[in-house]
C-alpha positions in Angstrom: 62.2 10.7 25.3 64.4 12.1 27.7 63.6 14.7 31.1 65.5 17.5 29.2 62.9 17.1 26.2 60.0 16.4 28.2 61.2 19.5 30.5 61.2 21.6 27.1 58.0 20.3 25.9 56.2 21.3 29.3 57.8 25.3 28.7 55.8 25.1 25.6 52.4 24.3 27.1 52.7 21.0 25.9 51.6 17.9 29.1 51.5 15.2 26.9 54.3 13.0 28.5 53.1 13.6 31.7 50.1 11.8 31.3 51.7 8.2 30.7 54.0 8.8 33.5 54.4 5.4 35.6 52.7 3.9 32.9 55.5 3.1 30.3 57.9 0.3 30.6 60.7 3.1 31.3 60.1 3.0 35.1 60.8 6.8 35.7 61.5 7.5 39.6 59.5 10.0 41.0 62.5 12.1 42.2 63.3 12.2 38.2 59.9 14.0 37.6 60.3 16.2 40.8 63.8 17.4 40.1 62.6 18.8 36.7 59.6 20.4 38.1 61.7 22.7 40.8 63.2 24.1 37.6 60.5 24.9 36.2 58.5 28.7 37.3 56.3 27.9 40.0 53.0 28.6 37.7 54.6 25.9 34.9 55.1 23.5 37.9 51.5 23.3 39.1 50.1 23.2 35.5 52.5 20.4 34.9 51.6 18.7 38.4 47.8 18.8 38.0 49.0 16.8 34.1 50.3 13.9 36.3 48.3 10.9 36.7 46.6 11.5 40.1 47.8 8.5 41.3 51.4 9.8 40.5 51.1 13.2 42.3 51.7 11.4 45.8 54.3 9.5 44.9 55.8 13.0 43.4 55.0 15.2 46.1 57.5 14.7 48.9 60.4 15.0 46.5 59.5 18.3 45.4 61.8 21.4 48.0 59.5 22.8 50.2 59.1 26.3 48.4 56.6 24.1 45.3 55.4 22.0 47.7 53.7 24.9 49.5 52.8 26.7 46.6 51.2 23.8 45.2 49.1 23.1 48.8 48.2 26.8 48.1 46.8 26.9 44.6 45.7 23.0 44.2 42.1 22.8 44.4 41.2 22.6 48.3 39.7 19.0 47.9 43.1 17.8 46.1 45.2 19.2 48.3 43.4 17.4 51.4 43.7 13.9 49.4 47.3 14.7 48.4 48.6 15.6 52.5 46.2 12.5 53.7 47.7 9.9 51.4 51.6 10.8 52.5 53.1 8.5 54.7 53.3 9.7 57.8 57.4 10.9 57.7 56.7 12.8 54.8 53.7 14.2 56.0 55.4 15.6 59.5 58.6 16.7 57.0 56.2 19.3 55.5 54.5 20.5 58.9 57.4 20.6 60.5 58.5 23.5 58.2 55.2 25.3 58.6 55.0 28.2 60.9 51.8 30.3 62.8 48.9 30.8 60.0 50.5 29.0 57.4 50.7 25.8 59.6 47.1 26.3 61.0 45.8 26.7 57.4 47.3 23.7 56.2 46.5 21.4 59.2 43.0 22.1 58.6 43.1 20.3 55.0 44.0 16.8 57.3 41.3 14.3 58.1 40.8 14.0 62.1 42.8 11.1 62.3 46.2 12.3 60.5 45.3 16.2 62.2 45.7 14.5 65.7 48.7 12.7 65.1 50.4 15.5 63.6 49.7 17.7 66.5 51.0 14.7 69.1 53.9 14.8 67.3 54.5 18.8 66.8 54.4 18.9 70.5 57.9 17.4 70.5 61.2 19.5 70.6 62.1 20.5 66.9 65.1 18.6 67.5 63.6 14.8 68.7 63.2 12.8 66.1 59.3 12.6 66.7 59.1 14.7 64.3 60.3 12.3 61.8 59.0 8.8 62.5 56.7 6.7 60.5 53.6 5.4 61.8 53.1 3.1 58.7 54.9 -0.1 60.4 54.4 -3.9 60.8 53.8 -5.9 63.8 53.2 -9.5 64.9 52.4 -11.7 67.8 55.7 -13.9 69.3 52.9 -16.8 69.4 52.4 -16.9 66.0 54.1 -19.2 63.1 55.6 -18.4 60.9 52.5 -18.7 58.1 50.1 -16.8 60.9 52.0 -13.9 61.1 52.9 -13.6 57.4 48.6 -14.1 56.5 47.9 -11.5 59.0 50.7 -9.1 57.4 49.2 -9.5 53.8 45.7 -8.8 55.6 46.5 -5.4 57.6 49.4 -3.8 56.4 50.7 -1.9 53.3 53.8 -2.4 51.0 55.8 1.0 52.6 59.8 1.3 53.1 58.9 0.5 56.5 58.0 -3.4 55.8 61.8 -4.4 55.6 61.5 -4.9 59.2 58.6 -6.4 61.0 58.4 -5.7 64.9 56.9 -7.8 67.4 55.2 -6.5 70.3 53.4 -8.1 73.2 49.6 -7.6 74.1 50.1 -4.2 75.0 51.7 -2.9 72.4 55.3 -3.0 73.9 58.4 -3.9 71.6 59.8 -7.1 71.8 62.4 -7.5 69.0 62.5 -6.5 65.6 62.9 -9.3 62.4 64.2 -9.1 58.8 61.9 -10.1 56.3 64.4 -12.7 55.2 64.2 -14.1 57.9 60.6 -15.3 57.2 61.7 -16.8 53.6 64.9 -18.4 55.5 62.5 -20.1 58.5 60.0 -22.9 58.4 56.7 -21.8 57.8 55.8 -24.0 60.7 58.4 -22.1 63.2 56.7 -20.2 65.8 57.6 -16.6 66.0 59.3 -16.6 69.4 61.4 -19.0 68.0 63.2 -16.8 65.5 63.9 -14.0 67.4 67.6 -13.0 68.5 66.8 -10.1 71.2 69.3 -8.1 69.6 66.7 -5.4 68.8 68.5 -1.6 69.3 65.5 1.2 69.4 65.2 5.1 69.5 63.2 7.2 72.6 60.3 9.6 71.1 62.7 12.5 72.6 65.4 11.3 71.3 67.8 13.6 69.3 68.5 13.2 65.9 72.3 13.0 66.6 71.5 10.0 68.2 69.6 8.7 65.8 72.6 9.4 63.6 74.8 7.5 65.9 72.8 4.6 65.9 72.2 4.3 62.9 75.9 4.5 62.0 77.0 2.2 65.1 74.6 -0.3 64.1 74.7 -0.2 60.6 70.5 -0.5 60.5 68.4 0.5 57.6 65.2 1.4 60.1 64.9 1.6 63.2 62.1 1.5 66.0 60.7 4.4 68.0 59.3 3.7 71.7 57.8 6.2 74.1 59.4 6.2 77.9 57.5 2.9 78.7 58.3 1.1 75.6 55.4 0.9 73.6 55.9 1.3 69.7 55.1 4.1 68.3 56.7 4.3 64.6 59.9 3.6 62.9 62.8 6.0 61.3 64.1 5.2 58.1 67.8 5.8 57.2 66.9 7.9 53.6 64.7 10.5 56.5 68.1 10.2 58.6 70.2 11.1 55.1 68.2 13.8 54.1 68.4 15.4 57.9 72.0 15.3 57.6 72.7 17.0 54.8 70.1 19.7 55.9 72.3 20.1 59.2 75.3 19.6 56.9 74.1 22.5 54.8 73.3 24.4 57.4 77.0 24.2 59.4 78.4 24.9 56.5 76.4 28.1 55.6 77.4 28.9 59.2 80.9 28.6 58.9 81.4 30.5 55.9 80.4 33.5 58.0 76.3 33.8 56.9 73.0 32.8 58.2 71.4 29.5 57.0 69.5 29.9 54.0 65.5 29.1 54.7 65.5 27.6 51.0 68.0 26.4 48.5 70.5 28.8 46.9 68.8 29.2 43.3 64.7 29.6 45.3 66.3 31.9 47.1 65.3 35.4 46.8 67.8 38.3 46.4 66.8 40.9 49.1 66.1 37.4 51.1 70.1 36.1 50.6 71.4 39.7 51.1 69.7 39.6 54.2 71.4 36.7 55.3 74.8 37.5 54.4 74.6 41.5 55.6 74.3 40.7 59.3 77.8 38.4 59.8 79.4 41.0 57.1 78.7 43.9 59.1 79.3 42.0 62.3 82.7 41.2 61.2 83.4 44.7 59.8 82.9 46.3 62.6 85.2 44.0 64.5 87.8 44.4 62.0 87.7 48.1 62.9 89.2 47.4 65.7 92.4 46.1 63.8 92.7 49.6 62.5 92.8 50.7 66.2 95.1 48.4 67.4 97.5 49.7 64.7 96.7 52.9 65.4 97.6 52.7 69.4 101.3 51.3 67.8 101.4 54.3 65.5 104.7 55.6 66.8 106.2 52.1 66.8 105.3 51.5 62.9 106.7 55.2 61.7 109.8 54.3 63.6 110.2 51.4 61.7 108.0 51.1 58.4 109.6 48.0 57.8 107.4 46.7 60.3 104.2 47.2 58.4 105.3 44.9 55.1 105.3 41.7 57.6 101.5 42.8 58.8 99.7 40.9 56.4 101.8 37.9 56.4 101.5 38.0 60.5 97.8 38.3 60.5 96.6 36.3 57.8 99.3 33.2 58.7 97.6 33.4 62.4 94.0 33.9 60.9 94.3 30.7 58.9 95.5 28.4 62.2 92.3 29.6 64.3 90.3 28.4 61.2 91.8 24.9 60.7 91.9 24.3 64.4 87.9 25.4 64.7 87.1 23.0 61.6 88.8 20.2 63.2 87.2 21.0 66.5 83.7 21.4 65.2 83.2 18.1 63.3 84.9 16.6 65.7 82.2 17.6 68.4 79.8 16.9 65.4 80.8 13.6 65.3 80.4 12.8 69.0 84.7 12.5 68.9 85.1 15.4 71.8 82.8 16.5 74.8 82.9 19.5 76.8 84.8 17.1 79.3 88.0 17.1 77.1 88.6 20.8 76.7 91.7 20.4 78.9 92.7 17.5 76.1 92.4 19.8 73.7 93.8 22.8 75.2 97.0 21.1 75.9 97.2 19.5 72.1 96.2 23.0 70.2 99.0 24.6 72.0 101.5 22.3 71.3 100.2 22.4 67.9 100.4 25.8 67.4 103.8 26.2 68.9 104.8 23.4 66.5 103.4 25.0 63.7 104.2 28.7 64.8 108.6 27.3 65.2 108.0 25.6 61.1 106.6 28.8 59.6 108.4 31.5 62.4 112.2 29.2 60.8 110.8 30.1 56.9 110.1 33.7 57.8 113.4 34.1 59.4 115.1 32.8 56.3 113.1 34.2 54.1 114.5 38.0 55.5 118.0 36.5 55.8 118.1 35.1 51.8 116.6 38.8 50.8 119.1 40.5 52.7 122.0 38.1 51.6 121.4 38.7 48.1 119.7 41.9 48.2 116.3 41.3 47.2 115.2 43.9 49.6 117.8 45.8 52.2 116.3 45.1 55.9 119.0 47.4 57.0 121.7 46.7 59.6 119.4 45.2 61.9 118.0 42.9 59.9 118.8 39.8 62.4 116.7 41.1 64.8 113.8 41.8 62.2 114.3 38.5 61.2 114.2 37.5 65.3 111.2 39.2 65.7 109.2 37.6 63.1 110.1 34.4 64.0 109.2 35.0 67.7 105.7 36.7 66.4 105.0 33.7 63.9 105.0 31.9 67.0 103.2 33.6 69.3 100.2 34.3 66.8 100.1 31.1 65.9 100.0 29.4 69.2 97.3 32.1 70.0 94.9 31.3 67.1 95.4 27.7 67.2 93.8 28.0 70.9 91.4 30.6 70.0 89.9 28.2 67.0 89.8 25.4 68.9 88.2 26.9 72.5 85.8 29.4 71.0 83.4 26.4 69.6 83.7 24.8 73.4 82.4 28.1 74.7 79.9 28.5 72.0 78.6 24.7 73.2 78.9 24.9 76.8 77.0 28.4 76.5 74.2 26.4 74.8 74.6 28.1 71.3 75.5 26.1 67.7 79.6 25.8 67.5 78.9 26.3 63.8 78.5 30.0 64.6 82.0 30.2 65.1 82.8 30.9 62.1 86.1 31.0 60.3 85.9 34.1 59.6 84.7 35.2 63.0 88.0 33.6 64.3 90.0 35.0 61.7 89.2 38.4 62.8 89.7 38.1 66.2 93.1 36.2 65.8 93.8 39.2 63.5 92.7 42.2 66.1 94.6 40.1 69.2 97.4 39.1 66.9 98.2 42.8 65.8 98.9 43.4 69.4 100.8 40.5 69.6 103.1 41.5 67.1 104.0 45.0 67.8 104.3 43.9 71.3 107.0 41.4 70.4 108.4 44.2 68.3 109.1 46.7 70.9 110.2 44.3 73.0 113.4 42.6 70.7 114.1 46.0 68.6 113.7 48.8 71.3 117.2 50.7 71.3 117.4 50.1 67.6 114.7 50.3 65.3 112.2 52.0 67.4 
């Protein structure tokens, strides 16, 4: 049977299937089970969680969003709960916390046995930011002065199977990392091979306060599947796994992108979201950039007497705006991942500068040339009569085109500098918070060019 059918016997009231899971020979994955709970009704979810094999309801557990997972540490009986929270590994365990806030945190804590409650404290002392709040304290370490068959006896005898036990560490007497080995590496080597012998000193490790962009970045520069965790004197203090690193990017992935579409990050994923709850977090940038966008009304009010003059004027006012608008937003996407990515640095604003406005005056000559013969076809075979000063229309946009261009070009690409060397997330400058000010700044470019090439005739 199938996760759509069991999912449909479970809205009926009906467990059943739940009760053999992880025992049949169809290995179901955990994640399988907790994907179809989060679509179930919260109430639905617990009875159905409370049907799994108790065994099963760990392994389940951290798969479920954080929304059930809560709910279920709410309504589960006190003393399952406790068991549940306790029997995590440690990543998972400081994933949940690390979401908690004031009573709800405190509450929770509390349902921790001494020895998990003090490390989760230790660790929620770190910036949210450090990867301490992700590490693993569930890792394997041996002696250099062992052999081979020592150190793989005295792994059997003190440590668990856990993702963490690809790589065994060794450390010296006082707990400080030495180098890190593969556990093919064991198979590959004598049994009679000393531990010292086998090592390669190539071992690349992260600082408790270190970020998790650079965890990213070593992760990706060294192509490792875990890596080790040291405190400022290099003792070992856990590992970090690349599936915590994966799921941390595409929160922060999720999260620049909810940004740059012009909203606040959502708490919770789209469909937990609540509907007062997503309003809220898309009224504040909408009203934000409304009232900016006021001032585009103003700007084209101050050129009133320019625009009755010459209506003509206002049917290129969309094309203007929105053609500079769409520049400042390409060149801030390319400029935020690129800082994302570690590519650019405060450092290289001048670089950047310098090849944005070359861009945009590029860019501005290609579509200020397609303007200009765009008027000059419609007047040739009149599409549309421009009048007798149609060449200079035609002048006017193409000198605009430019000049807007050029403008929002450097806008997009220097606002997210600012942002960053002001301390604040790049991803707040949003495309549409630089479309509206390219489009307030580019009105005035316009009309300014305007008065300037058709005073005397036009206006």
């Amino acid at each position: 049977m199938n996760l759509k059918d069991i999912r449909k016997k479970i809205l009926s009231g009906d467990f059943s299937n739940l009760l053999s899971f992880g025992e049949s020979k169809r290995n179901i994955h955990p994640a399988e089970v907790a994907s179809m709970f989060v679509s179930l009704p919260h109430e639905v979810a617990l009875d159905a969680f409370q049907s799994l094999p108790e065994h099963n309801e760990v392994k389940v557990f951290p798969y479920l969003s954080m929304p059930l997972q809560k709910h279920l540490g709410k309504s589960l009986p006190k003393e399952k709960a406790s068991k549940i929270l306790n029997e995590l590994s440690s990543d998972d365990r400081m994933l949940f916390y690390s979401a908690l806030r004031g009573l709800e945190l405190s509450s929770f804590i509390e349902l921790l046995n001494e020895k998990n409650k003090k490390a989760v404290h230790s660790l929620l002392g770190y910036p949210q930011k450090s990867i301490a709040r992700l590490i693993n304290t569930d890792f394997a370490t041996i002696s250099p002065r062992q052999t081979i068959a020592e150190a793989m006896q005295h792994l059997r005898e003190h440590h668990k199977d856990t993702e963490a036990a690809n790589v065994i560490y060794v450390v010296d007497n006082e707990g400080k990392l030495v180098d890190d080995i593969p556990v093919r590496r064991f198979v590959l080597n004598s049994p009679d091979k000393k531990i010292e012998e086998i090592l390669d000193g190539m071992c690349v490790s992260l600082k408790m306060d270190d970020s998790k962009d650079d965890a990213v970045s070593k992760f990706k520069e060294y192509d490792r599947v875990v890596l080790p965790v040291t405190n400022s004197e290099h003792v070992l203090l856990g590992v970090l796994t690349v599936d915590d690193v994966l799921d941390m990017e595409e929160q922060r992935a999720t999260k620049d992108i909810q940004q740059f579409g012009g909203l606040e990050s959502l708490d919770y994923p789209y469909v937990n979201t609540s509907f007062f709850s997503l309003i809220k977090k898309r009224a504040g940038w909408l009203i934000i950039l409304f009232l900016s966008e006021m001032l585009t009304a103003t700007a084209m009010g101050y050129f009133d007497a320019e625009i009755s003059k010459a209506v003509v004027l206002a049917l290129f006012v969309p094309l203007i705006i929105s053609s500079g608008g769409n520049s400042g937003s390409q060149a801030a996407t390319l400029i935020i991942r690129a800082m994302a990515l570690k590519e650019l640095s405060l450092k290289d604003w001048w670089f950047v500068m310098r090849r944005e406005v070359l861009s945009g005056l590029t860019l501005g000559i290609i579509l200020g040339t397609i303007g200009f013969i765009r008027i000059a076809v419609w007047q040739e075979f009149h599409w549309y009569a421009y009048g007798p000063h149609w060449l200079l229309l035609a002048i006017t946009i193409f000198f605009s085109l430019i000049g807007i261009i050029t403008w929002g070009t450097l806008s997009g690409s220097m606002v997210p500098m600012v942002l960053k060397s002001l301390g604040l997330d790049p991803a707040t400058s949003s495309a549409p918070f630089v479309a509206t000010l390219v489009d307030v700044t580019g009105l005035i470019i316009y009309f300014s060019i305007a008065a300037s090439i058709l005073r005397g005739t036009l206006l």
